[in-house]
Structures are given as structure tokens and as C-alpha cells.
C-alpha positions in Angstrom: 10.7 -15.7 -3.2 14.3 -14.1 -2.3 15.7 -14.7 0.8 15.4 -12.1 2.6 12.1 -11.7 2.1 11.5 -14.7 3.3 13.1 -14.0 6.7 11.7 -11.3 7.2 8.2 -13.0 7.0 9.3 -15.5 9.4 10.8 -12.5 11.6 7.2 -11.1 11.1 5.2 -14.0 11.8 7.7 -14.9 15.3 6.9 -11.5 16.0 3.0 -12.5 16.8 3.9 -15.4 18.2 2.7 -17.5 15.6 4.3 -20.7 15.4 1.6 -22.3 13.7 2.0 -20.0 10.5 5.8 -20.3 10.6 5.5 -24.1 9.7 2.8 -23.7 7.0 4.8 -21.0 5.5 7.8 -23.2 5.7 6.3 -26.2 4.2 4.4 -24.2 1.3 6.3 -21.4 0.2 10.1 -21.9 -0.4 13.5 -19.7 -1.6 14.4 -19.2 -4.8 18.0 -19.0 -5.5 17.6 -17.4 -9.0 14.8 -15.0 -8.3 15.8 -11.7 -8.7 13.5 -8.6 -7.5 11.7 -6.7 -10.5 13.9 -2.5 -10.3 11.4 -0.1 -10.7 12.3 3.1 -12.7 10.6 6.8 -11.5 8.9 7.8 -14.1 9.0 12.0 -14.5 5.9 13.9 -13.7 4.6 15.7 -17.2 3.1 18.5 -14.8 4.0 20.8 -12.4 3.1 20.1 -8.5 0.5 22.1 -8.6 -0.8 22.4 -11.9 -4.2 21.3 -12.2 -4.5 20.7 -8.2 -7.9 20.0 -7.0 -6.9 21.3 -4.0 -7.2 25.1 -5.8 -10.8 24.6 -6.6 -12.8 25.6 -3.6 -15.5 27.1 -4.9 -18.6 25.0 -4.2 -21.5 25.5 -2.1 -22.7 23.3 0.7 -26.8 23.2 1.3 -27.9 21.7 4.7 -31.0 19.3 5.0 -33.8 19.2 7.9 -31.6 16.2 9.0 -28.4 18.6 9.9 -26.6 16.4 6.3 -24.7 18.2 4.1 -24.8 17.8 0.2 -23.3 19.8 -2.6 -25.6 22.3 -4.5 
């Protein structure tokens, strides 16, 4: 784990007031001088925003039960 993730997990973990868990975390999980964080690359949408959008097809029907539940016709 890099360093500053691991302070940040201790900042976290003071945060609540959690000794405890500061200690264990300490004692098992420890910095790794070498590690260095995976980059991630944004990949390019193939489509447009709103091509294919379910939020354009509205048009279902709604039937109401003797219960007052909904369900789709």
C-alpha cells in the first residue's frame, strides 16, 4: 500500500476515534516503498449521450391491483 493511502486510513480511522483499529491496521497492513498506483485511461464512448437512452422510452402502461400495487401490463 502507498503512503498516502495509508495515512489517510489512519486519518480516517482517528477520525471515529478508533484507536483500537489504528493498531491492528498498523501491525497488519504495512507501506510499500515500490508500489506504484495502477493510471487508468478514459476510454471514449462509441455512442452518442443520448443515443439509445432508456430514458426516451416511456411508453408503457401501468395496471393497478385490488391491493393499490402497481405492475407493468
Amino acid at each position: 500500500m502507498d503512503q498516502v493511502t495509508h495515512e489517510e486510513i489512519i486519518s480516517v480511522l482517528a477520525m471515529f476515534s478508533r484507536p483500537d483499529l489504528i493498531q491492528e491496521f498498523k501491525e497488519h497492513v504495512k507501506v510499500d516503498e515500490d508500489y506504484e498506483p495502477p493510471t487508468f485511461k478514459m476510454k471514449r464512448e462509441k455512442y452518442e449521450i443520448d443515443e439509445g437512452s432508456a430514458s426516451s422510452e416511456s411508453d408503457y402502461e401501468v395496471e393497478m391491483d385490488e391491493d393499490g400495487f402497481q405492475s407493468l401490463k
